[in-house]
N, C-alpha and C positions, 0 to 999 in steps of 0.2 A: 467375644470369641477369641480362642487363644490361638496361636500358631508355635508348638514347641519345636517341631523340627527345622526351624529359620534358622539359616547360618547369622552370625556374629557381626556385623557391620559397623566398623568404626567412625566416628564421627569425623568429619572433613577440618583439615585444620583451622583453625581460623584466621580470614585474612584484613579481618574489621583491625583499622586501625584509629579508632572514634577516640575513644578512652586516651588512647596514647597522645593522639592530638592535639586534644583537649587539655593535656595534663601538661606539656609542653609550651601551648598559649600561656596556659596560667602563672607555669614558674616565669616567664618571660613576663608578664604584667607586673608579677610580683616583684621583679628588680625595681619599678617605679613606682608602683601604686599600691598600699598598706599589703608589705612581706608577710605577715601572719597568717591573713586571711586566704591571697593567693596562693602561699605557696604551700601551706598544709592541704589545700584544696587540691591544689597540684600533686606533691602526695601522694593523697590519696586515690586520684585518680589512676598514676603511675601505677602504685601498689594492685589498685583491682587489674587495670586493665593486664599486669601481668601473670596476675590468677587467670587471667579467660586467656594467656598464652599471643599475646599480642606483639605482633615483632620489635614495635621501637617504645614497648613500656620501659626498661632499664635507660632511657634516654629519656622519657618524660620524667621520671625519679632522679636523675642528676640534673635536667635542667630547675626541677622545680627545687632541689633542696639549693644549688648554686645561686638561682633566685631568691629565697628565703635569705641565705645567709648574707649575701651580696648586697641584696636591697635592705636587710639591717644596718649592716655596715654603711648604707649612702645615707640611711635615714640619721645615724646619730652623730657621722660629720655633718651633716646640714643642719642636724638639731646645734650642734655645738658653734656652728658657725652663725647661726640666724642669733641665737640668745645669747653667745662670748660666754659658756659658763668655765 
């Protein structure tokens, strides 16, 4: 059953901040624990949850890429420092 004459009702913002959350842990794991995996995960988390318009996705996307790059950077002075190459 159809109702054509319904007014217009927009959807309510959205105030889930799951995604963002999530993507924020991750970059933050990622400074210690394998940067690749965490922080593209983080990412991407970032990235979606700023499509669903999520308040602190542009802070889950700088923590996680700071993470990535950051926790490379510790990984290959401890690489350089563990083996003396």
């Amino acid at each position: 059953m159809s109702y054509p004459n319904q007014p217009y009702q927009p959807q309510p913002p959205n105030t889930s901040n799951t995604l963002s959350v999530v993507g924020i842990v991750l970059g933050c794991v990622a400074f210690f624990f394998c940067p690749p995996l965490f922080g593209i995960a983080g990412i991407v988390c970032g990235v979606i949850a700023n499509s669903k318009g999520e308040r602190l996705a542009k802070t889950a996307i700088g923590v996680s890429v700071a993470g990535l790059v950051l926790g490379m950077i510790l990984g290959f002075f401890l690489f350089r420092s563990v083996y003396g190459a």
